[in-house]
Structures are given as C-alpha cells and as structure tokens.
C-alpha positions in Angstrom: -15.1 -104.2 5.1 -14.5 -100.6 6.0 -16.2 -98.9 3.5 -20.3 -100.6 3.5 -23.4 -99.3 3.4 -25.4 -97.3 6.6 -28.9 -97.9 7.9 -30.0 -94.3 10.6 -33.2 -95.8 11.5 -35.4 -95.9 8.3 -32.5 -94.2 6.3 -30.4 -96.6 3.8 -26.8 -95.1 2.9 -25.0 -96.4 -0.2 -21.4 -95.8 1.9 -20.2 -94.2 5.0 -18.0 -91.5 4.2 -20.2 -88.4 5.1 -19.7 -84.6 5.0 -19.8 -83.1 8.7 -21.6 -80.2 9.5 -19.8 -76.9 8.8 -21.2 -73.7 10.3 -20.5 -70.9 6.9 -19.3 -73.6 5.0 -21.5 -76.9 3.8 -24.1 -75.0 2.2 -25.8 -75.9 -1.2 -22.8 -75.1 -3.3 -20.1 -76.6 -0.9 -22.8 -80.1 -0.4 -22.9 -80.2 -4.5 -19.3 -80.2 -5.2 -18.8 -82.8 -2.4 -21.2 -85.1 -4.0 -19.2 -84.9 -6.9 -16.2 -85.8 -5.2 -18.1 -88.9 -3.4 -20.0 -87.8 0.0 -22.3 -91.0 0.8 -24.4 -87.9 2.9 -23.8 -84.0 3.7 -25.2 -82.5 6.5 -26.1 -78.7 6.1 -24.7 -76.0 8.4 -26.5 -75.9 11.9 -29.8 -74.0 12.2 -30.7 -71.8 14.6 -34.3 -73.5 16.2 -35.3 -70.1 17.4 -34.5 -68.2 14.0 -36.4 -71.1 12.6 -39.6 -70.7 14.6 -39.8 -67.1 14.3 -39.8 -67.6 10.3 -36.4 -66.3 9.4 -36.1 -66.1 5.6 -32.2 -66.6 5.8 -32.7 -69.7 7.9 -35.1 -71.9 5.1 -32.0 -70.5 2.8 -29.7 -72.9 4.6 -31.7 -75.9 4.6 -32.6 -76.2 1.0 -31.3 -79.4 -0.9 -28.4 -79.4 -3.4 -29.5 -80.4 -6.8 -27.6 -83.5 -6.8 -28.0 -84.7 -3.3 -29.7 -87.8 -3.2 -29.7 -88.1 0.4 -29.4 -84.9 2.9 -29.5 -84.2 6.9 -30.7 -81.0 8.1 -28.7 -80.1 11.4 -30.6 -78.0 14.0 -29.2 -76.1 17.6 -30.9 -74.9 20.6 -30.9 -75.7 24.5 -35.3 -75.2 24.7 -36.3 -78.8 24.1 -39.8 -77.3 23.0 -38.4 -74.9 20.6 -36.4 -77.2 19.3 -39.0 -80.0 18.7 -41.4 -77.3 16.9 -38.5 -76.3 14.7 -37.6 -80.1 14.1 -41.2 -80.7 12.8 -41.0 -77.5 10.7 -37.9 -78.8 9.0 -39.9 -81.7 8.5 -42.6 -80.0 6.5 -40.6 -77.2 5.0 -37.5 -79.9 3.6 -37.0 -82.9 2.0 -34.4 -83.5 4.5 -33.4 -87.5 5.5 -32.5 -86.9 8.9 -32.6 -84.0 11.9 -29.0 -84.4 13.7 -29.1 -82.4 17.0 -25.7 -80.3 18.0 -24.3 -81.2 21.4 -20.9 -80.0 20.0 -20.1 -76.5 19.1 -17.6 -75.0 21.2 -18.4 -71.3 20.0 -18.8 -69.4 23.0 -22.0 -67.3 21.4 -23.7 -70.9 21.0 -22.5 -72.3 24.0 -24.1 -69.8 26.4 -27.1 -70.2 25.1 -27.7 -73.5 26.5 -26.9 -74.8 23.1 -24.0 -77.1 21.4 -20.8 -78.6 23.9 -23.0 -77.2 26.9 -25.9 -79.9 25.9 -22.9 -82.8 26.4 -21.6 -81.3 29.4 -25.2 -81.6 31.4 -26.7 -84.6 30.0 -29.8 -84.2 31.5 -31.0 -81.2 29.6 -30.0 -83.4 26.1 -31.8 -85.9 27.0 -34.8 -83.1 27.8 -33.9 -81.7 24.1 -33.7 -85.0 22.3 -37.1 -87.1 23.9 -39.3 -83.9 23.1 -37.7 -83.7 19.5 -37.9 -87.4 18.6 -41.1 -87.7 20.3 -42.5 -84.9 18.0 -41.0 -85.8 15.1 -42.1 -89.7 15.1 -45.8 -88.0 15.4 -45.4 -85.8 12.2 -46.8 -85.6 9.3 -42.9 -86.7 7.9 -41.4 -88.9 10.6 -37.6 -89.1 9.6 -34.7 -90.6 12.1 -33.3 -88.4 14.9 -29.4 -88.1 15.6 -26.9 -86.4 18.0 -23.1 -85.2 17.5 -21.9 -84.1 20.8 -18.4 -84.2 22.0 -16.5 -85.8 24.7 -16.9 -83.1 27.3 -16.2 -80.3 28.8 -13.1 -80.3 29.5 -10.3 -82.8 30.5 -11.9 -82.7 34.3 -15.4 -83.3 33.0 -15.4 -85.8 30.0 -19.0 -86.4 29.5 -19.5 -88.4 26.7 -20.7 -91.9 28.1 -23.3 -90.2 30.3 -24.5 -87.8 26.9 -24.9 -91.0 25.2 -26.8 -92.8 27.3 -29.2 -90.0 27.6 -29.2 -90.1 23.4 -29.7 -93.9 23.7 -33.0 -93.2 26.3 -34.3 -90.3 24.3 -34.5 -93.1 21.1 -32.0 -91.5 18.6 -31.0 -93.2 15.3 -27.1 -92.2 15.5 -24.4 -90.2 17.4 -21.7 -88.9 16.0 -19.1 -87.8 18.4 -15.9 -85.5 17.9 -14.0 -86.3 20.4 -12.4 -83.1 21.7 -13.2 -81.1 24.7 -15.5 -78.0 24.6 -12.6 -75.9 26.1 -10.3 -77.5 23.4 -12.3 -75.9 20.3 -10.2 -77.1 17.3 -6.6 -76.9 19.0 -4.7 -79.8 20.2 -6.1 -83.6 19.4 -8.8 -85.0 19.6 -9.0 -88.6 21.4 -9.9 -91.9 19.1 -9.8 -93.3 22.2 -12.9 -92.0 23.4 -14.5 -93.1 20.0 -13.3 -96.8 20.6 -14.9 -97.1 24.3 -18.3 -95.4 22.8 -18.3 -97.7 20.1 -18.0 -100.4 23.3 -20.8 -98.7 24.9 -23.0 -98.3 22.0 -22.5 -101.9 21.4 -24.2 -102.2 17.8 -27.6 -100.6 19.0 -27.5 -97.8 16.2 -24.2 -96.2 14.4 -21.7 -94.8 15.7 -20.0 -92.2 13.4 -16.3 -90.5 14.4 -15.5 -87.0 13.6 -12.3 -84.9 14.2 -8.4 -85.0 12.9 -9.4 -86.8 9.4 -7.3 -84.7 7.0 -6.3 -87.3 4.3 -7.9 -90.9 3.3 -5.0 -92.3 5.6 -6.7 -90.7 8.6 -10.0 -91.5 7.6 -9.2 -95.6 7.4 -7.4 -95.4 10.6 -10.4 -94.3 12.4 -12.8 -97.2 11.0 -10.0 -99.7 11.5 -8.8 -98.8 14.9 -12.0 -97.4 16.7 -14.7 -99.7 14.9 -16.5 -96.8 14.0 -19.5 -97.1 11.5 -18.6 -94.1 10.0 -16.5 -91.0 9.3 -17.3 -87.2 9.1 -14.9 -85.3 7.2 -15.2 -81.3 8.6 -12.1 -79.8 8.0 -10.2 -82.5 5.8 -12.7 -81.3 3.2 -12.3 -77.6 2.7 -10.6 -77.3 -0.4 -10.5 -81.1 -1.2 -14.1 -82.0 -2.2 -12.8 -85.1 -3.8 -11.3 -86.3 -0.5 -14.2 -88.7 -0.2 -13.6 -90.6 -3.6 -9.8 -90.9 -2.4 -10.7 -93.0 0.8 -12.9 -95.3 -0.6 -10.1 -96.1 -3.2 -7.9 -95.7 -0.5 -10.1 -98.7 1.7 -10.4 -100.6 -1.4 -7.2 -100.7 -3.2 -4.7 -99.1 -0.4 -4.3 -96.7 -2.9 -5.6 -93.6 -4.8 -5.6 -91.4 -7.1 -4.0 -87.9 -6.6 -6.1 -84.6 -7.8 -4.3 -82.3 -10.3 -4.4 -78.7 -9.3 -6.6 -78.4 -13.1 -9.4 -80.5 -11.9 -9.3 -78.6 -7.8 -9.6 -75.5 -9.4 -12.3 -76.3 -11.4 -14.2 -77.7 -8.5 -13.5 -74.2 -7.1 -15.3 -72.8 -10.0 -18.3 -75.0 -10.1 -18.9 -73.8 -6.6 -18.2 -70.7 -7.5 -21.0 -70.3 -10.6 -23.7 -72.0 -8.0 -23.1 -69.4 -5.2 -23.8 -67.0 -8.2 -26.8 -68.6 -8.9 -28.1 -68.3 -5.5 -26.7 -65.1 -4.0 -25.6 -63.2 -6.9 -21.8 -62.3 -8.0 -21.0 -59.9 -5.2 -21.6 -61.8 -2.4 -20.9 -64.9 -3.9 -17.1 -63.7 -4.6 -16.5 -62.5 -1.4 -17.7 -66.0 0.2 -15.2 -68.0 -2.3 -12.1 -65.8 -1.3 -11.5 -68.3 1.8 -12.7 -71.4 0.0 -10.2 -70.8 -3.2 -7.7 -70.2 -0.8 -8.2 -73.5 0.5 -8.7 -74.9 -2.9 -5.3 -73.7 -3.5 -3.4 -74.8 -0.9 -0.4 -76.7 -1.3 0.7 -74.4 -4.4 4.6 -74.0 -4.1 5.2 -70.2 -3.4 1.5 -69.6 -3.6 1.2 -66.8 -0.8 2.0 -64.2 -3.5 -1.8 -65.6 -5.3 -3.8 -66.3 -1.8 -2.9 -62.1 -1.4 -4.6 -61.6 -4.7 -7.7 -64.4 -4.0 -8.5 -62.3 -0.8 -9.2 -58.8 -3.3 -11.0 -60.7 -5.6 -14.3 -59.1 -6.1 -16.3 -60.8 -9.3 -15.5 -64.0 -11.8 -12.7 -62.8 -13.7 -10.7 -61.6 -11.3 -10.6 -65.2 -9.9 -10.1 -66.3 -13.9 -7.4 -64.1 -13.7 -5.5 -64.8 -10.9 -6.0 -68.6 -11.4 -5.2 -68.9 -14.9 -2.1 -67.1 -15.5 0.0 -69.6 -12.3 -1.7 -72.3 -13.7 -0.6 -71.4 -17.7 2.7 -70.2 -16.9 4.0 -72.8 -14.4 1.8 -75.5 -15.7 1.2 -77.5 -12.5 -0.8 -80.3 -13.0 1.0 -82.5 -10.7 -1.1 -83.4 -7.6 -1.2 -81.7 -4.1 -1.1 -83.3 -0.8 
C-alpha cells in the first residue's frame, strides 16, 4: 500500500501525501486550497527563530492555521540551538501547530551564511547541537508536540552529508526527516538523487518516517518515489504551484493507476479562492500583486498563453484578473485538462 496512514511521534496522519515547505508560497491561502485538493498535512513557510524571539508581528502572520486545516506543521530556521529552542517553545504556545520541522535544507545563500538551512546538514555536529536543545525544550513545554528535520544530502557532490546529518537527527530524538536529496551548491538545478533516499530509508531502518522531497511534478513522480525508494512519504514543493489538486490525483493515481484530469474552469477557480482569502488577510493591493506569480502558474499549460501571463503580471485588483481570465476562457472555451 503506497498511499496509508502516518504516525510523527504522537501525530496520526490520515495519508501521506504532504505539502512541503515553501518559503513566499505555502501560507494560509496557498495551505487552504491545498487541502481542498487533498494534502494529508501542509507545512507553513520557514520562520525566522530570531524574528520570532524578538516578537516580530509579520512572523506570528506566517504561522497562523488555515481554516480548514485539520492537521498543520510549523517550520522554523536558525543555526543558535538556544534561539531556536526558545522560538520552538513559543510556537508551541502562540500555535495550534502539530509538529515543529527544523530546516537543514535551504540552499539560499542569505540563510545559509547564517549558520542556518543546507549549512546545518553539511556540519552535523552543530544539527545535532540545534535539534537536542529544541526537542529537549519542547518535550518540557507546556505543549509537547513531535520534532522533525528536512535537510539535504550535502554540500556538494565532494561532501554528501546526509547519513552523518541523520544520525545526528536520530541522537537528538526527532520524530521524522525529510530529505531532498540535492546538494546545497545544486539549489533547484540539475536532479536530485532517489538514490540517496533509498540508502536513508536503509539507514533509518523503520525507527521513525522517512519522507522524500524533490523532482515530484505529476502523481507519476510521486508513486515512483514510494515504490522505488520505500519512502513513508512524499512532499510536493514545486509540483504544487499552480496544481493544488495534485494531491487528490496521486492518491487516485496509487489506487486506481489512474486519475482524473483538472479542467482549466475548476484551476482557475482554485486561483480565485486563493485569491479572495489573501484579500481577506492582507487586503486587495497586496493581495493582487502576490497572485500575479501564482495565476501564472495556475495557468500554465494554456496553448499560446504568453500573450495572458503578460497581462496577469499588470494585474493590480480582482477584476482585472476577472478580466483577463474570463474572456480566453469564454471565447476559446478550454475546459479540456492541462498537463
């Protein structure tokens, strides 16, 4: 059975198709639509520990729960294993959160020489530092919830870390690791290696989940992963910009080796529903200028739909989008579905 139910420590998942982490990208609005589409879990952007502890009003903004979230993980960074177990226990008492998942992965180079993200994977003694003092503190709350890790698999192909960074996870007592397997130096280019994902599922050996991120664009990528790697798990990042309802899809996909495709009516829509909550929250202005990237993404796959990304990227308030979106969709009437 590739598709099943998840335990993270004290945490019970219906399923194990998740959202990853998305720095500008999985916040409330984003995390709704997703659960709509079928996320088993969302994980928010990643929170800055140090913006946390110093009371940043912006930073509580990103952790608040989606309406229709059942389940959600808060994701924190930071290279200070004390800052970061104070800020862990304040998401504890200022959330409803499920889990605290600790990033060992960004490549960005303003996170990274901090001390923080890919850099905690490529010296596995200071994660191991980070992760001890933040599980420690956090099984001593108030709010105990389960501890996890993404990291990566290194450096860079000279330094591939990843069995050492999960060991140290595995002695600092964390509930999960998720690992994208691509090189700091790599970013997003190139592949990433389900190879590596396969050996750390070996290592692991059933002691907590393993959950695979990276290079899972369509439900056929996403059932590859758990079949070939033995993964527990998948995080869709990318694969799920645009295509909220990508999670639905694979577990049809797993089930049936089949599913459904999404007309271009009901992606749109999507688009809009996230669209009215960003309203909600930030007000029109700001909330327009967010969605010009994400309706470009919504509409990808649009034959000869440059000429109405151009327009998406001026759009400035709710009827301009209704404008630019309805008249393709009324005068070509494409309802087939997009890859």
């Amino acid at each position: 059975m590739l598709y099943h139910p998840v335990k993270i420590g004290s945490l019970e998942l219906k399923g194990n198709l998740f959202l990853a982490p998305l720095a500008g990208y999985s916040d409330q609005a984003f995390r709704s639509v997703c659960v709509r589409g079928g996320s088993c879990f969302e994980y928010s952007e990643m929170v800055s520990s140090e913006a946390l502890t110093r009371g940043n009003d912006k930073t509580f903004d990103l952790m608040k729960k989606a309406p229709n979230e059942e389940h959600y993980a808060i994701q924190l960074f930071g290279g200070n294993p004390d800052v970061m177990a104070d800020a862990a226990v304040l998401v504890t008492q200022k959330t409803d959160c499920d889990l605290i998942d600790i990033n060992a992965g960004c490549p960005v180079p303003k996170v990274v020489k901090t001390g923080s993200g890919s850099s905690l994977t490529a010296n596995p003694e200071q994660l191991y530092q980070v992760l001890s003092k933040v599980v420690t503190k956090v099984n001593n709350s108030e709010r105990p919830v389960p501890v996890s890790v993404k990291i990566r698999s290194g450096w860079d192909d000279l330094h591939i870390t990843y069995k050492e960074a999960a060991d140290a996870a595995l002695k600092a007592g964390v509930a999960a690791i998720t690992m994208h397997p691509r090189t700091k130096t790599q970013g997003y280019e190139g592949f990433s290696n389900w190879d590596y994902l396969a050996d750390l599922v070996t290592q692991v050996n059933g002691q907590i989940p393993v959950f695979g991120s990276g290079d899972i664009f369509k439900p056929e990528d996403a059932k590859r992963m758990l079949a070939t790697t033995k993964v527990d798990g998948v995080m869709f990042a990318r694969g799920a910009m645009g295509k909220p309802f990508i999670f639905r899809q694979t577990k049809e996909f797993i089930e049936t080796g089949k599913y459904s495709e999404i007309s271009l009516e009901e992606r749109i829509s999507a688009g809009f529903d996230e669209l009215d909550i960003l309203i909600a929250q930030r007000g029109e202005k700001a909330a327009c200028l967010e969605m010009r990237k994400r309706f470009c993404a919504y509409t990808k796959g649009i034959e000869h739909g440059g000429p109405i990304r151009l327009a998406l990227i001026k759009a400035c308030t709710r009827d301009d989008y209704h404008k630019i979106l309805e008249d393709p969709y009324a005068l070509l009437n494409r309802t087939e579905g997009l890859q």
